[in-house]
N, C-alpha and C positions, 0 to 999 in steps of 0.2 A: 504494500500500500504506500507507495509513493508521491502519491495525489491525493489532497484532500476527499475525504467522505463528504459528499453529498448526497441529501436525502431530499425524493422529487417524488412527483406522481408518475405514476409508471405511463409509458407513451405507446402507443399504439405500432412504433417501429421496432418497441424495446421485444418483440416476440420472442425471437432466436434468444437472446441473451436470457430474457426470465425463465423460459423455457427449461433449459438445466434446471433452474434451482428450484424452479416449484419440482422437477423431477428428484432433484435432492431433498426438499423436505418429504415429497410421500414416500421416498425409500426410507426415509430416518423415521418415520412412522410405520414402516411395513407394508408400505401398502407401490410394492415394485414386483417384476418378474410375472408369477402368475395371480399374484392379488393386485396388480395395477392398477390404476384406473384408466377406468375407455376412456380413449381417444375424444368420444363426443363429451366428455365433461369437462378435460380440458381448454378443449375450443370454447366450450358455452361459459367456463368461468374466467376466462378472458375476455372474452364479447362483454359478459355484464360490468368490467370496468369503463368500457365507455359508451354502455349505454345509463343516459342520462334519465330513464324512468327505474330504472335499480340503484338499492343503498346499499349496493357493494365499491368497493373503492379499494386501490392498491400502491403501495411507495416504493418505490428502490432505493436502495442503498447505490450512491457510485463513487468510482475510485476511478479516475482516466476515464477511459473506455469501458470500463468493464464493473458489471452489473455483482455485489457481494452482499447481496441480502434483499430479504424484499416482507413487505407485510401486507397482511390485505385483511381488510376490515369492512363492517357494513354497521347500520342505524339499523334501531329497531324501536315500537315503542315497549313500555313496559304498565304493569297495573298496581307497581306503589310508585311512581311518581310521575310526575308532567312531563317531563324530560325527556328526551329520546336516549336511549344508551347506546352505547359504544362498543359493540365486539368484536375485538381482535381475532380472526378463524388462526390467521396464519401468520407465525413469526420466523424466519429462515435464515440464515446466515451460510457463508462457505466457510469451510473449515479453515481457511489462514486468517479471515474476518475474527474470528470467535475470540473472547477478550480485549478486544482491543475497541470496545464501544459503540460497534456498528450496531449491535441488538438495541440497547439504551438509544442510541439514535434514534432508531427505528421507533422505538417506542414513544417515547418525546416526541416525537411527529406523529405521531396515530394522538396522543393528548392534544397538540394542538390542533389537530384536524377536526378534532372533539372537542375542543371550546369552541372552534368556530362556529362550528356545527348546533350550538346552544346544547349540545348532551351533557347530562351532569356524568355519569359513571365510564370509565371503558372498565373494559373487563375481558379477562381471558380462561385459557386453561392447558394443563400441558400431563404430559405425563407424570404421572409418580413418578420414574425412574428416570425423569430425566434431570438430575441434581447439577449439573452443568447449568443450564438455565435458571433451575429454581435461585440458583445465587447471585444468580441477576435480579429475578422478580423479585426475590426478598425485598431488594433495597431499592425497587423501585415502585411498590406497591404493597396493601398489603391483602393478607391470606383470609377468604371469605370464611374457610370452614366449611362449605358447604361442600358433600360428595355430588360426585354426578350420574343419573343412572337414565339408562336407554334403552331402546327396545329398538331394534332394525322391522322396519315390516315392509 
């Protein structure tokens, strides 16, 4: 990282380049090889960044040329309060990124995208196991307590 980090909305040219890294975050989640994801979810959660009727939304991290993390966030409302809230789906990094504050970046620009936005809360979630990050979020947020439970249908 030779060139400043900068943190932008992702561009419509940036394909090729986010392309890897959302492919690196579903493999750090497992989800590569024959549990990947299709092709068409790809394309469609990229299209919903610029279309302008979806509250999905996505930043890069950059360094030169080259694309070293990316976040992608959407609005939602909620039923205890006015506000729209702010969820974080995706936080990613490349692995020469990692500690050197590209996450925290990343993060701090999903917050001010979120006061712009009039949201009072962002919020996320991550794995248990994944303690590399959690010592990030620690100190940049804190910990709801709340478990998460799902049903796939």
């Amino acid at each position: 990282m030779n060139h400043p980090v900068v943190i932008r909305p992702v561009q419509s040219t940036d394909f090729p380049a986010w392309e890897p890294l959302w492919n690196g975050y579903n493999a750090f989640y497992g989800r590569s090889g024959p549990t990947a994801l299709a092709a068409d979810i790809t394309r469609t959660t990229w299209a919903r960044f610029f279309d302008a009727g979806e509250p999905m939304h996505a930043l890069v991290a950059e360094s030169g040329d080259r694309l070293l993390g990316l976040a992608h966030f959407l609005y939602h409302r909620s039923t205890i309060q006015l506000a729209m809230s702010c969820y974080m789906q995706d936080l990613f990094t490349v692995e020469a990124a990692r500690g050197k504050g590209v996450g925290r970046a990343l993060i701090e620009a999903v917050y001010e995208c979120a006061r712009q936005a009039g949201s009072a809360r962002v919020y996320w979630q991550t794995h248990e196991t994944n303690a590399a990050a959690m010592q990030l979020y620690d100190k940049v947020a804190d910990k709801s307590g709340f478990v998460v439970y799902r049903k796939m249908l």
